[in-house]
VOMAR-629537 format. One record per atom (N, C-alpha, C): x, y, z. Coordinates in steps of 0.2 Angstrom, whole numbers, padded with zeros to 4 digits, always signed. Example, Ala and Ser with C-alpha at 12.3 -4.5 7.8 and 13.67 -1.06 7.14 Angstrom:
2
+0066-0028+0039 +0062-0022+0039 +0066-0016+0039 +0064-0011+0035 +0068-0005+0036 +0064+0000+0039 
//
This chain:
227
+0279-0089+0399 +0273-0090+0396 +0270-0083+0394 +0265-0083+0391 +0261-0078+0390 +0252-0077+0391 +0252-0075+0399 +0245-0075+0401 +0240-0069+0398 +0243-0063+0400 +0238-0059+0394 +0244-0053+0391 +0239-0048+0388 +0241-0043+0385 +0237-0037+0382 +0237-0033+0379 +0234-0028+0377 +0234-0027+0371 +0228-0026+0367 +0225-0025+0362 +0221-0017+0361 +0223-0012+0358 +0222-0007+0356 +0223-0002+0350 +0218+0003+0349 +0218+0006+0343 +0218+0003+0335 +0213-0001+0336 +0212-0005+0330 +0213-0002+0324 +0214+0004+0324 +0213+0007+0318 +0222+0008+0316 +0225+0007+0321 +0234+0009+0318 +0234+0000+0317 +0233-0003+0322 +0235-0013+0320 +0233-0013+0312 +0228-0010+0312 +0223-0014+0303 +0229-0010+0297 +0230-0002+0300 +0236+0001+0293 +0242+0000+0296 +0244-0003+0300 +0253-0007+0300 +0254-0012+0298 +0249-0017+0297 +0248-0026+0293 +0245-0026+0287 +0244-0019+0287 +0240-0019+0279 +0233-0025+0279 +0230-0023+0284 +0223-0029+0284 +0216-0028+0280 +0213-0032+0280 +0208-0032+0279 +0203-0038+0282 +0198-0034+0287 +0193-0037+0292 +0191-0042+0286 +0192-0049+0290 +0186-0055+0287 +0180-0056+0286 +0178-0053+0280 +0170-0057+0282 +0166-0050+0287 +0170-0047+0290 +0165-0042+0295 +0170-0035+0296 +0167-0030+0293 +0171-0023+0293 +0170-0021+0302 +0168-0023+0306 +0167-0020+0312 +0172-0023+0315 +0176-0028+0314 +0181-0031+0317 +0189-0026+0318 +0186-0022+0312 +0193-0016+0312 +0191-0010+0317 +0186-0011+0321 +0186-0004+0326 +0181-0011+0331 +0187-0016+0333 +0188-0021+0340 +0188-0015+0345 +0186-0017+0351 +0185-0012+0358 +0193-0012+0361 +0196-0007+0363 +0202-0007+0365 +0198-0012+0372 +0207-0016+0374 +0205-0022+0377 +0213-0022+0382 +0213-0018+0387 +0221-0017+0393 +0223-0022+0396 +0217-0029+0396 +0219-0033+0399 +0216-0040+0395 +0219-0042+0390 +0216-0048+0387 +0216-0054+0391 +0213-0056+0393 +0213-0062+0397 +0212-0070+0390 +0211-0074+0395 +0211-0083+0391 +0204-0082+0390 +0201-0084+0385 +0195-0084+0385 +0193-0080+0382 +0195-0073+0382 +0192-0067+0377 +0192-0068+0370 +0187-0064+0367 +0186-0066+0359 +0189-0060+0355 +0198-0061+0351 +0201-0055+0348 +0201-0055+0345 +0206-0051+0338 +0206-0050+0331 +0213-0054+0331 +0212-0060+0326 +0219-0064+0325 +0220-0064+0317 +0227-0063+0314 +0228-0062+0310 +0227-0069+0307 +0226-0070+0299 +0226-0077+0295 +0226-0075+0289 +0228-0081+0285 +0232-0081+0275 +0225-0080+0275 +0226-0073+0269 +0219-0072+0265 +0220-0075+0257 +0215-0074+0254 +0217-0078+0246 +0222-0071+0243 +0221-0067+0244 +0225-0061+0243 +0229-0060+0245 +0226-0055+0252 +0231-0052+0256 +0228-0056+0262 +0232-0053+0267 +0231-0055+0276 +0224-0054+0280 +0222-0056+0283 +0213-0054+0286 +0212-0054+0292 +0209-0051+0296 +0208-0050+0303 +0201-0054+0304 +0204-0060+0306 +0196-0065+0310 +0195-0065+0317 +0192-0066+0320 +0189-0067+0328 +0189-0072+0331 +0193-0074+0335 +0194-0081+0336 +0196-0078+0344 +0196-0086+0351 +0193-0086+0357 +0202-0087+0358 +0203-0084+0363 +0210-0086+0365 +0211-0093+0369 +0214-0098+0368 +0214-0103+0371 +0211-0107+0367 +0217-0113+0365 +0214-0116+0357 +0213-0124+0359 +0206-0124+0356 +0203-0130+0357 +0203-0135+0350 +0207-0141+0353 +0208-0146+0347 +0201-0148+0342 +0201-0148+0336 +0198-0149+0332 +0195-0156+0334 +0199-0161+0336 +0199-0169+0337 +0195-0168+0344 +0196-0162+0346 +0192-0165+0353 +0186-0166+0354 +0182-0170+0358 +0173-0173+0359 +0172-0168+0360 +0172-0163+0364 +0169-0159+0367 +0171-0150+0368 +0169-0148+0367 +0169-0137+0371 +0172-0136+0378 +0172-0141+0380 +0171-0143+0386 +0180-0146+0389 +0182-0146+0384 +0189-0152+0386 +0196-0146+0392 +0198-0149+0394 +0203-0146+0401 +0210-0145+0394 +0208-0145+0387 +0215-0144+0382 +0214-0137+0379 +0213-0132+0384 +0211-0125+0378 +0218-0119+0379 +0224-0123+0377 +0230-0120+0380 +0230-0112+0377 +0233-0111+0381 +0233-0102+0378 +0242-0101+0376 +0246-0105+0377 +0254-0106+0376 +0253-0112+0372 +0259-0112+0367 +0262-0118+0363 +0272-0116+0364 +0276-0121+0368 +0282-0122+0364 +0286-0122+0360 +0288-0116+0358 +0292-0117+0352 +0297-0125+0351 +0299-0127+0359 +0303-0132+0357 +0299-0137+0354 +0291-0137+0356 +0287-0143+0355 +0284-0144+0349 +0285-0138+0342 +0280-0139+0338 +0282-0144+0333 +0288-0147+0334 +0289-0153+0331 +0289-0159+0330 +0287-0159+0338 +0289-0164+0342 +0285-0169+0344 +0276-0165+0344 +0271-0166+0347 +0267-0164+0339 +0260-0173+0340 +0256-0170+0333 +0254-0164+0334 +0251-0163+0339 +0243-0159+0340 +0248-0150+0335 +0253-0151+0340 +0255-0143+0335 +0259-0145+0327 +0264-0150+0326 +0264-0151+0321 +0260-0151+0314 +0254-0152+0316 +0250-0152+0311 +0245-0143+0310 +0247-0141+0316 +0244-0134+0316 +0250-0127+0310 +0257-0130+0313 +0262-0126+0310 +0263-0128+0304 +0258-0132+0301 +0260-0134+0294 +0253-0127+0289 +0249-0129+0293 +0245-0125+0289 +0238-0122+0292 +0241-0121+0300 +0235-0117+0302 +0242-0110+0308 +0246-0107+0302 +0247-0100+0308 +0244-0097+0308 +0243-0092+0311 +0242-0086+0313 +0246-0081+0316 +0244-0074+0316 +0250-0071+0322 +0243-0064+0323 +0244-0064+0329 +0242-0060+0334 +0243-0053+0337 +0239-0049+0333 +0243-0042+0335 +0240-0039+0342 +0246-0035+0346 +0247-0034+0352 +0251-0027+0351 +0249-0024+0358 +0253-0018+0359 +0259-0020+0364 +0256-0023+0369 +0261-0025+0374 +0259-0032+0376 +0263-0035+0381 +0262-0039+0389 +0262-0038+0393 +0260-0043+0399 +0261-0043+0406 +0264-0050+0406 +0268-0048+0411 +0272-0054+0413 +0273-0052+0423 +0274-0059+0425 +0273-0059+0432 +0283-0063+0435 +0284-0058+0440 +0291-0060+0443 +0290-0062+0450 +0290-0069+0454 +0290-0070+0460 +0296-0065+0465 +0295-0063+0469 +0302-0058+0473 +0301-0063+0479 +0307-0064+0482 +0310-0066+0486 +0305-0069+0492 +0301-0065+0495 +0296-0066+0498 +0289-0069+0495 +0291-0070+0490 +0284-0075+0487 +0281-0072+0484 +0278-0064+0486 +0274-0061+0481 +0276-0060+0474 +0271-0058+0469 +0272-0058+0462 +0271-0052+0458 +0276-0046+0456 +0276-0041+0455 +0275-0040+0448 +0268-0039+0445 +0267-0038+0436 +0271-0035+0432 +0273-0036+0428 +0277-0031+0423 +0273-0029+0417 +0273-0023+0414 +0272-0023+0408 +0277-0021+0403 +0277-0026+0398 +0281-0027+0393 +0281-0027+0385 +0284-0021+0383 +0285-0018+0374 +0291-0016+0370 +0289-0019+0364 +0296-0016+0362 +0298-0009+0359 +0304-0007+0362 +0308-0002+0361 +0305+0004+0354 +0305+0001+0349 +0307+0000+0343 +0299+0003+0339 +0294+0001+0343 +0288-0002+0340 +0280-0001+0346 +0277+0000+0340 +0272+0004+0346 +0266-0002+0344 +0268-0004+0337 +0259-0012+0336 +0268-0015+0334 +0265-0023+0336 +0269-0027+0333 +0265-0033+0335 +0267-0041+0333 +0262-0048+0333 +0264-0054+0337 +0261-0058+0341 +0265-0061+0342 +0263-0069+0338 +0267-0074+0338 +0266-0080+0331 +0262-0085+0335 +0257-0084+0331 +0253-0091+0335 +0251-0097+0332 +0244-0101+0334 +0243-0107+0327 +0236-0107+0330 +0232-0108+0327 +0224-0109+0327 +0221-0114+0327 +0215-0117+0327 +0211-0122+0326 +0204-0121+0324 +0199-0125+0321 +0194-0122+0320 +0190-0130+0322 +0186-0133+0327 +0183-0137+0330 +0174-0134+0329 +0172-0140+0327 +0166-0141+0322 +0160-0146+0329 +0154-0143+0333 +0150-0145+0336 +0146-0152+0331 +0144-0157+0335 +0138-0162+0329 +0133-0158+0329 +0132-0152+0332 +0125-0149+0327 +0129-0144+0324 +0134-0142+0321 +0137-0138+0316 +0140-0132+0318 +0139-0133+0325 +0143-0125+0328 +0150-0124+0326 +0153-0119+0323 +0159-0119+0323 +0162-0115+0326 +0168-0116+0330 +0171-0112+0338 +0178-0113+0331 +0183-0105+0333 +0189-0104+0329 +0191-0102+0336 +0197-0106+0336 +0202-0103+0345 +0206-0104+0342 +0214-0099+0346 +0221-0098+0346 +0225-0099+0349 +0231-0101+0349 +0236-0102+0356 +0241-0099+0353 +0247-0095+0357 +0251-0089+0357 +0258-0094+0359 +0265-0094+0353 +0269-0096+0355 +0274-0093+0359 +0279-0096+0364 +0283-0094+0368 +0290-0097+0367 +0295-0093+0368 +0301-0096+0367 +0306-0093+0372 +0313-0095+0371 +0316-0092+0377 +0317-0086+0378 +0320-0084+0384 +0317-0075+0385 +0325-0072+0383 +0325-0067+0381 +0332-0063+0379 +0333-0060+0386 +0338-0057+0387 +0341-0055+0394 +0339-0052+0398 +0335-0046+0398 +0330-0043+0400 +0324-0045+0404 +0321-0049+0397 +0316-0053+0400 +0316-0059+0405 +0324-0062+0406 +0323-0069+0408 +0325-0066+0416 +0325-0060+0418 +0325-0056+0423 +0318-0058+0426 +0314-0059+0423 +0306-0060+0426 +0304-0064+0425 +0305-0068+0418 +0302-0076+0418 +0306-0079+0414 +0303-0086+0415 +0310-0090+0409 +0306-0092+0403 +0302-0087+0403 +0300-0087+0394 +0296-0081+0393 +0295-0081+0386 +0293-0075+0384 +0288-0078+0375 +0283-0074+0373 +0281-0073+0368 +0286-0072+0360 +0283-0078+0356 +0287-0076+0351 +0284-0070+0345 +0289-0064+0347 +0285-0057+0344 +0290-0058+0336 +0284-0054+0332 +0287-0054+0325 +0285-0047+0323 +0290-0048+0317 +0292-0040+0315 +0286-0041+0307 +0285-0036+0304 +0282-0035+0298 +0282-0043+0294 +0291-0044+0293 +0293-0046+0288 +0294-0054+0292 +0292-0055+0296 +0291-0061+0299 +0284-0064+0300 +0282-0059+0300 +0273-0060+0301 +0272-0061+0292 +0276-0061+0288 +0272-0060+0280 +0277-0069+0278 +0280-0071+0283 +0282-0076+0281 +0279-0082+0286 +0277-0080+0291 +0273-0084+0296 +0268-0087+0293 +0264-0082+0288 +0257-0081+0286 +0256-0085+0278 +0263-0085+0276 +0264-0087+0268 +0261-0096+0268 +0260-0097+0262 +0256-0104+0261 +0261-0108+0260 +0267-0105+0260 +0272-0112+0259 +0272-0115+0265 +0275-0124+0267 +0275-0126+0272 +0285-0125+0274 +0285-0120+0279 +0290-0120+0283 +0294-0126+0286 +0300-0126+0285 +0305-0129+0288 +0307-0129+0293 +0309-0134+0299 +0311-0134+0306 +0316-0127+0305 +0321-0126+0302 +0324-0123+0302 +0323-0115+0301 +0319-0115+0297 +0314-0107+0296 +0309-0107+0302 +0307-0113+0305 +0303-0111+0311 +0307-0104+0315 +0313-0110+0315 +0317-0112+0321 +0321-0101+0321 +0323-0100+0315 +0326-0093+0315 +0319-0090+0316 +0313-0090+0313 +0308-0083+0316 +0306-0084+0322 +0304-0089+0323 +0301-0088+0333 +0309-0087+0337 +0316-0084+0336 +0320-0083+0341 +0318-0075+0346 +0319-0075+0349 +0317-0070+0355 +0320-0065+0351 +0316-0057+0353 +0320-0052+0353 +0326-0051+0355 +0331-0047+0352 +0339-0043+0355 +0340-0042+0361 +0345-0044+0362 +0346-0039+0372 +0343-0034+0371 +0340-0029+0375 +0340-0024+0374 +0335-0021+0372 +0332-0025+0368 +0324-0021+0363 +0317-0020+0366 +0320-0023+0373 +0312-0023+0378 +0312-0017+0383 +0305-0014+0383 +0303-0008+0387 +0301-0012+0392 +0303-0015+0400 +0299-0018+0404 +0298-0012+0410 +0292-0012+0411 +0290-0008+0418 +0288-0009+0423 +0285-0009+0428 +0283-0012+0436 +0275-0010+0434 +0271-0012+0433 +0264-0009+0435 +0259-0011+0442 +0254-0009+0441 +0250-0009+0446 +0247-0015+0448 +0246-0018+0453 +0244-0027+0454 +0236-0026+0452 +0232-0021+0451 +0227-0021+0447 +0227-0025+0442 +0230-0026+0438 +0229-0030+0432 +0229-0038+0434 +0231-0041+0440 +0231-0047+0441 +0224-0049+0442 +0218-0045+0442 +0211-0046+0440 +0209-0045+0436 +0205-0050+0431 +0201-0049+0425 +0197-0043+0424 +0194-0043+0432 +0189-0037+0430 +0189-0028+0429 +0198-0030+0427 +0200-0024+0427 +0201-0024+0421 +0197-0018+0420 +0200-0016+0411 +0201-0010+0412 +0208-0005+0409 +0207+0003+0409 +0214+0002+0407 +0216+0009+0404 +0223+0012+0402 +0227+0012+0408 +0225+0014+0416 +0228+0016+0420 +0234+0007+0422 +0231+0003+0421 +0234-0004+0422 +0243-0003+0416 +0243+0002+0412 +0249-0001+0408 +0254+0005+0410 +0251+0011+0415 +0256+0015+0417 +0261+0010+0424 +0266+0016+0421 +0272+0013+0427 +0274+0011+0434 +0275+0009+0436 +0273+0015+0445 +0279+0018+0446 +0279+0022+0451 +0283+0028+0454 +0287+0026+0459 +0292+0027+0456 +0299+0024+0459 +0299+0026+0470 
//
């Protein structure tokens, strides 16, 4: 799965996705954020009439069909294996993606003894990169409009399945400009752009069990620890 991550330096995500904030120029200087939690309100990528735009939406996506703000459905993960399988994503991958720009993850390893040792996790290759999600936009009866997102997950490349047995589905430039395109995708086009990253292309490191609380926010949370 994918529980949080980090968002920073909005000003290199906005000139690596060639973006342009929605609707609000302050969206491109978002507050660096080391520990994104469920709940938090970040900058998600979505099709512009043009080009690509940065909107603000809650992480943890609340179906449009649902009664209530209030419902136990505000998944923060989608399965890759399920989006074809189940209406609720089915009708989202047709014409509500998204992708989510991040600098890293955290991901958690149970050891032996039960405790659960965090990792922080980025690729090799790449200092901004996204990962592919699908969005919702859910309409109060007095007209409140809540926009939430859920982050997909697929099986983890070698490295990673060292820690968990999944992982974020991360995309390159050139997969994010196809995620994002108006055509509707094919099982089969899904299917080759959410495949995990290469052996190999993941920086994973040990961090500080700091970050297993919300109310940590700082740089120090994505340093490594000392052997």
């Amino acid at each position: 799965m994918c529980g949080r991550y980090t968002y920073y330096s909005s000003d290199e995500i906005v000139k690596e996705f060639n973006l342009i904030p929605k609707d609000n120029p302050q969206l491109a200087l978002f507050r660096d954020n080391y520990n994104v939690t469920p709940g938090s309100e970040m900058p998600v990528m979505v099709r512009g009439k043009q080009e690509h735009a940065l909107d603000q939406m809650i992480w943890g996506l609340l179906p449009s069909w649902s009664k209530t703000d209030h419902t136990t459905l505000k998944l923060i993960n989608a399965r890759k294996e399920g989006l074809f399988e189940k209406s609720m994503w089915k009708r989202l991958v047709k014409d509500h993606r998204c992708v989510v720009p991040a600098r890293g993850f955290y991901e958690w390893k149970t050891d032996a003894d039960g405790s659960k040792q965090p990792f922080y996790i980025t690729p090799k290759r790449s200092t901004v990169f996204a990962f592919a999600g699908l969005w919702d936009e859910w309409k109060s009866p007095d007209g409140q409009i809540i926009r939430t997102y859920t982050i997909i997950t697929t099986t983890p490349n070698k490295e990673m399945s060292d820690v968990h047995s999944r992982m974020p589905a991360i995309l390159n430039k050139e997969q994010s400009d196809i995620w994002l395109s108006p055509l509707e995708l094919t099982r089969e086009q899904v299917d080759d752009i959410l495949t995990p990253l290469p052996d190999g292309s993941l920086q994973i490191v040990r961090v500080s069990k700091d970050v297993n609380s919300p109310r940590n926010n700082n740089e120090n949370l994505i340093y490594p620890l000392e052997d």
